[in-house]
Backbone as numpy.savetxt, mean C-alpha at the origin, in Angstrom:
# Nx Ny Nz CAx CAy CAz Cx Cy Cz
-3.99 17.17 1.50 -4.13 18.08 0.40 -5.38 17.69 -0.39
-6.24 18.57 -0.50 -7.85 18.45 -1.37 -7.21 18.92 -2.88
-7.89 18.40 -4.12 -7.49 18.91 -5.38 -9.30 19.23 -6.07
-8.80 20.33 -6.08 -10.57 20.61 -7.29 -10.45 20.44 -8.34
-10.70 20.08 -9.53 -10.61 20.56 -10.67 -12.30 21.62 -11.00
-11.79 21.90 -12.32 -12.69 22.48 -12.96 -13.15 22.08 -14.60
-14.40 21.32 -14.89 -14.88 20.89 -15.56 -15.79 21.82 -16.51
-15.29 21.92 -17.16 -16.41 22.77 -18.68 -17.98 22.48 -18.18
-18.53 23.79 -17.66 -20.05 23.77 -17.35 -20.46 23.01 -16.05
-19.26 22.01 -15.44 -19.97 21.42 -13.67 -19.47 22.48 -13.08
-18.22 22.99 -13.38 -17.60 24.09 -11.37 -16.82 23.39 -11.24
-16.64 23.56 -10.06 -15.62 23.13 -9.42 -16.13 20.90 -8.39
-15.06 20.20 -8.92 -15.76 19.22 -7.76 -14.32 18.68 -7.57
-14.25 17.44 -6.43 -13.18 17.04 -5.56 -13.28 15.75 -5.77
-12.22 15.15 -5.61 -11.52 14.02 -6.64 -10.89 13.09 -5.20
-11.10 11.68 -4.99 -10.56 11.21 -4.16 -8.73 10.92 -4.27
-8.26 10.66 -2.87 -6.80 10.92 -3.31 -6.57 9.12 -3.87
-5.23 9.39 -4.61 -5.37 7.93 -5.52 -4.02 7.36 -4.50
-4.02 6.45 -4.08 -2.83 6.04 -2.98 -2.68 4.15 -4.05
-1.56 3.29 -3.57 -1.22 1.78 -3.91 -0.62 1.53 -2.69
-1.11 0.02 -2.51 -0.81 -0.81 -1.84 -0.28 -1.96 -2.31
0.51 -2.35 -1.64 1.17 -3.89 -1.96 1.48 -4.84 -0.98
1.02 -6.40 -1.81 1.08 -7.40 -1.07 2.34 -8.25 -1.83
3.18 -7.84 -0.79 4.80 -8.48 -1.25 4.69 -9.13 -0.61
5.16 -10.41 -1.94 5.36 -12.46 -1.39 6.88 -12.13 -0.95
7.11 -12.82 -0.15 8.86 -12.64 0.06 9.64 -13.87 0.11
10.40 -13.75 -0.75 11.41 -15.34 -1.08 12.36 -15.33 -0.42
13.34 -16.23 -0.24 14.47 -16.52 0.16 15.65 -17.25 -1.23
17.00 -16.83 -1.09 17.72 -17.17 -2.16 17.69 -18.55 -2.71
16.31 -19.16 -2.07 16.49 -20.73 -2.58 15.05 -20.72 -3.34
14.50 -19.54 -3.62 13.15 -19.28 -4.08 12.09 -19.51 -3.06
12.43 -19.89 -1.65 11.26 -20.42 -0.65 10.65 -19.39 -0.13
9.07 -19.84 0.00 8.30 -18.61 0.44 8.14 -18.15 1.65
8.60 -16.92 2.15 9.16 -16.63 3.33 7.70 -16.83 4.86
6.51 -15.66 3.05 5.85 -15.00 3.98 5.06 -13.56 3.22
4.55 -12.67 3.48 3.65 -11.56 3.41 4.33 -10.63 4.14
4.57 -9.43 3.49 5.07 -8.31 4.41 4.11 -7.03 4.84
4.03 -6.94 6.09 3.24 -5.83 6.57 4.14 -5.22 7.51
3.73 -3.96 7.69 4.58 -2.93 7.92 3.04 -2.35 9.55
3.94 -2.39 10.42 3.43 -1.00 11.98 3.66 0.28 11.30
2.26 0.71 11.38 1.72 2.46 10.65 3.26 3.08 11.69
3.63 4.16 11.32 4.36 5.23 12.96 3.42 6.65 12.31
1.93 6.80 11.38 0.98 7.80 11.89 0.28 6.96 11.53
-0.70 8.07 11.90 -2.08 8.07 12.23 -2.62 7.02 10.76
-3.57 6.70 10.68 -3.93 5.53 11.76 -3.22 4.67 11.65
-3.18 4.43 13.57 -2.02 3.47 13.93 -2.58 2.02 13.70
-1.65 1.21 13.70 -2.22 -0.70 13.37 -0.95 -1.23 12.06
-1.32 -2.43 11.77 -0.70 -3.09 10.90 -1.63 -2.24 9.55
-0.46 -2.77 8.47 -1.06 -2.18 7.34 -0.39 -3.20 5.91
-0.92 -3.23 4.71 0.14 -3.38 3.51 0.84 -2.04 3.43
1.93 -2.53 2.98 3.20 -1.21 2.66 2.47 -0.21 1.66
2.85 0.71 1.34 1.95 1.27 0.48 1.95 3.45 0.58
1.42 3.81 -0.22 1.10 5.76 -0.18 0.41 6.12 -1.26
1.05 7.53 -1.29 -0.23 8.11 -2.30 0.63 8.23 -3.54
-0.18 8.40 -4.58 0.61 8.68 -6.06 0.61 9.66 -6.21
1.97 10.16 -6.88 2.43 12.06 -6.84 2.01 11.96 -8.02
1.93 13.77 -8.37 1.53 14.02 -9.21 2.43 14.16 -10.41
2.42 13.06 -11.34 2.85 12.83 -12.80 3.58 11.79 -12.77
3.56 10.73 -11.75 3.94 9.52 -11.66 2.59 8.61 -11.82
3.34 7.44 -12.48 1.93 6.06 -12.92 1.96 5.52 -11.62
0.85 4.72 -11.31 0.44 4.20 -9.99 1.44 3.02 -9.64
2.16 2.39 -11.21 3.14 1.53 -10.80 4.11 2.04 -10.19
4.69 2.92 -11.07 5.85 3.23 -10.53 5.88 4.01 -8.93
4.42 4.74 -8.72 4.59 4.85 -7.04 4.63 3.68 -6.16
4.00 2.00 -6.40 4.10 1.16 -5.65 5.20 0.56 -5.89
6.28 0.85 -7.03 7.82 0.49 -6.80 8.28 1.20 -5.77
7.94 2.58 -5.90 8.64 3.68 -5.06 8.34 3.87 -3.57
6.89 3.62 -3.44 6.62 2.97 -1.49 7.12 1.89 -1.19
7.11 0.87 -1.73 7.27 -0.35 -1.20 8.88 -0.44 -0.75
9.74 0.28 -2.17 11.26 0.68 -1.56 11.63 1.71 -0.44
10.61 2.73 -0.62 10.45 3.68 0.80 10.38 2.92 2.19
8.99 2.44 1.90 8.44 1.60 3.31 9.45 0.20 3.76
10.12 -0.45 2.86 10.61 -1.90 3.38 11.79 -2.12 2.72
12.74 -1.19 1.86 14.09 -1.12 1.51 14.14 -2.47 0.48
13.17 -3.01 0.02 12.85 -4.10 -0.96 12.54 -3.15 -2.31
13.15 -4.09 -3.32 12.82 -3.45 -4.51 11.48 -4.92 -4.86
10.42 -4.62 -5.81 9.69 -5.37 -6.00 9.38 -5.31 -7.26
8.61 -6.70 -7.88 8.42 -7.16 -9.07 6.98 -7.13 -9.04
6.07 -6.31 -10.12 4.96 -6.35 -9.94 4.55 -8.00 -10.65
3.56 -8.08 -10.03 3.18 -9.34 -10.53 1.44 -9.32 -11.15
0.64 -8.88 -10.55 -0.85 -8.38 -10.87 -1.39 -7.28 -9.97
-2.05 -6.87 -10.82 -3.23 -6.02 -10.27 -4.35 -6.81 -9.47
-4.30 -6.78 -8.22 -5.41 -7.63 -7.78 -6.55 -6.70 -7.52
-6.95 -5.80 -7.25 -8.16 -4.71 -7.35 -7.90 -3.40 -6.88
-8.89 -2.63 -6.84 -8.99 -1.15 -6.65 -9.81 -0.77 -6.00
-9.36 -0.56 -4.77 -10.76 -0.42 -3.54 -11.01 0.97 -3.37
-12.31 1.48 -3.28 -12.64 2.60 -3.17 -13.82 3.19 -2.28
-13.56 2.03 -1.24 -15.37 2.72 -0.70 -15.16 4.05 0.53
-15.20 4.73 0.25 -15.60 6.46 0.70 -15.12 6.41 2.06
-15.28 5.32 3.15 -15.22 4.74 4.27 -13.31 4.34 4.47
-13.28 3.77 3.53 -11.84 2.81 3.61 -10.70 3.21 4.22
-10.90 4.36 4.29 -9.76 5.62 5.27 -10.23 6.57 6.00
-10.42 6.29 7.38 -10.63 7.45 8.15 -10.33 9.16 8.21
-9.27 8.96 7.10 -8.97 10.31 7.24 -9.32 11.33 6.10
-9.35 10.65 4.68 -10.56 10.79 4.17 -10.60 10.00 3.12
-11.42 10.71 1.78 -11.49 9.17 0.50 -10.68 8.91 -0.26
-10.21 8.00 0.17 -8.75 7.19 -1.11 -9.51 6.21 -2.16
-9.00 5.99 -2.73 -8.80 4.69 -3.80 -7.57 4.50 -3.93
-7.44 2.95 -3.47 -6.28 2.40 -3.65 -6.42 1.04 -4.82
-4.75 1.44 -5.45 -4.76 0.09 -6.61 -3.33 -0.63 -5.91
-4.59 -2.21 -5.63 -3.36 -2.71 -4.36 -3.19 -3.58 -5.47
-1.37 -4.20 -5.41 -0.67 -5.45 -6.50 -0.10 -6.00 -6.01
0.12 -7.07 -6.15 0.35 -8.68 -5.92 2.02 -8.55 -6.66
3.63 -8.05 -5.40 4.20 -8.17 -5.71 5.33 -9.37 -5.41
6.41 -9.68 -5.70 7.22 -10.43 -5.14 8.70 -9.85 -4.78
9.49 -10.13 -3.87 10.64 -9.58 -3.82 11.84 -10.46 -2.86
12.95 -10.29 -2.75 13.87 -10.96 -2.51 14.86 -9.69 -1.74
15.05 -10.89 -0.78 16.36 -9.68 0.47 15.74 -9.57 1.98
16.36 -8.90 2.69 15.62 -8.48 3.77 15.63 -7.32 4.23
14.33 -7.15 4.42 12.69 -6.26 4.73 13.47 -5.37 6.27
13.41 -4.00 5.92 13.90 -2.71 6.67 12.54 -2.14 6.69
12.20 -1.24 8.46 11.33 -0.72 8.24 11.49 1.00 8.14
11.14 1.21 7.11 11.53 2.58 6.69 10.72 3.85 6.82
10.64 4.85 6.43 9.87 5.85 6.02 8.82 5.94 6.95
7.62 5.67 6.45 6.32 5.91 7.03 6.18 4.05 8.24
6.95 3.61 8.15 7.00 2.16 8.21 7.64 2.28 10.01
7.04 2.25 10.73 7.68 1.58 12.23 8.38 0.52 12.65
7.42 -0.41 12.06 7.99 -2.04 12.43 7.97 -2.82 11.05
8.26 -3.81 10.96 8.17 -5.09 9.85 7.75 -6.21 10.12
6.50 -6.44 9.56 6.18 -7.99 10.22 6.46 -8.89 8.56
6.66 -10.32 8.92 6.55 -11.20 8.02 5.59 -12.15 8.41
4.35 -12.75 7.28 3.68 -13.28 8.20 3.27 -14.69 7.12
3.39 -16.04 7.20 2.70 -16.81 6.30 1.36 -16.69 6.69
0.58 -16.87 4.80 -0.83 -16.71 5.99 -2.02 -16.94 6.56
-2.06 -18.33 7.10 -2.52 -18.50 8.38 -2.52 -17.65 9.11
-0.82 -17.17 9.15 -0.58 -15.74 10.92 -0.88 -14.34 10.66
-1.80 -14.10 9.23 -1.94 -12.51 9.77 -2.90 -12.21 10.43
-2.57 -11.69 10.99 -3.53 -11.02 12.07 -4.34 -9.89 11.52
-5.76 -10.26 11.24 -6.60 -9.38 10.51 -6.85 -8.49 11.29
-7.62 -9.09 12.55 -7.91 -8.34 13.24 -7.35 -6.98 13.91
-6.10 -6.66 13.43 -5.35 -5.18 13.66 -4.98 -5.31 12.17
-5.58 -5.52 11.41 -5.22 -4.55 9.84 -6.19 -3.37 10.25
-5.66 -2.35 9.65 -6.38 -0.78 9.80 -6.62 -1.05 7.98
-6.98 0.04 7.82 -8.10 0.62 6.27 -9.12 -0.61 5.86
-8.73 -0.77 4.92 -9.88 -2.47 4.75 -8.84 -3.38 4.29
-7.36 -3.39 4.65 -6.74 -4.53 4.17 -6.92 -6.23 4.66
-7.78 -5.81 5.72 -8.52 -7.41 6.06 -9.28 -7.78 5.01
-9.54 -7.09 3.95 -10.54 -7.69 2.39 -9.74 -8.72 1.84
């Protein structure tokens, strides 16, 4: 879905879509750190990914990366920081996102849901960059 707006005196121009990502730490009931959760795309583009979507319209960007991350991995999560906001024009093949990816934590075990195929847990040494799709190898 493309959105135009219309600006007093520019016309019409096009607005990249605003999507969040998250990098959920994952504990165990003794507080131990499990690991990093990444999720197998089941579309396009296929590969490993952070959990993550787009922000609807009249929801805050937090509350959509509460709402994917419970979509994508049946984990509820605790935001913890904003670690950045990537936006380069490139970052999605399919077209221009900006994503505001956060540094969450969560507790339980990780279902792969929704947009979500598989579930990986990975400490990390073991992620495998080399099949992250968008630029989550940054």
């Amino acid at each position: 879905m493309i959105y135009f707006y219309k600006l007093k005196g520019i016309g019409m121009i096009q607005t990249p879509h605003l999507s969040t990502d998250g990098i959920i730490k994952l504990y165990d009931e003794n507080d131990s750190f499990l690991g990093i959760i990444f999720i197998e795309r089941l579309n396009k583009p296929f590969g490993i990914a952070l959990p993550g979507g787009f922000v609807d319209i009249g929801e805050s960007v937090e509350s959509a990366l509460i709402r994917e991350m419970k979509e994508e991995t049946n984990l509820d999560v605790e935001i913890e920081e904003l670690l950045n906001i990537y936006s380069d024009p490139k970052r999605d093949p399919r077209f221009h996102t900006a994503s505001a990816v956060y540094i969450c934590k969560a507790k339980g075990k990780p279902k792969a849901l929704d947009d979500a195929k598989d579930i990986f847990i990975y400490k990390l040494e073991e992620i495998p960059f080399e099949k992250l799709v968008f630029d989550h190898c940054k």
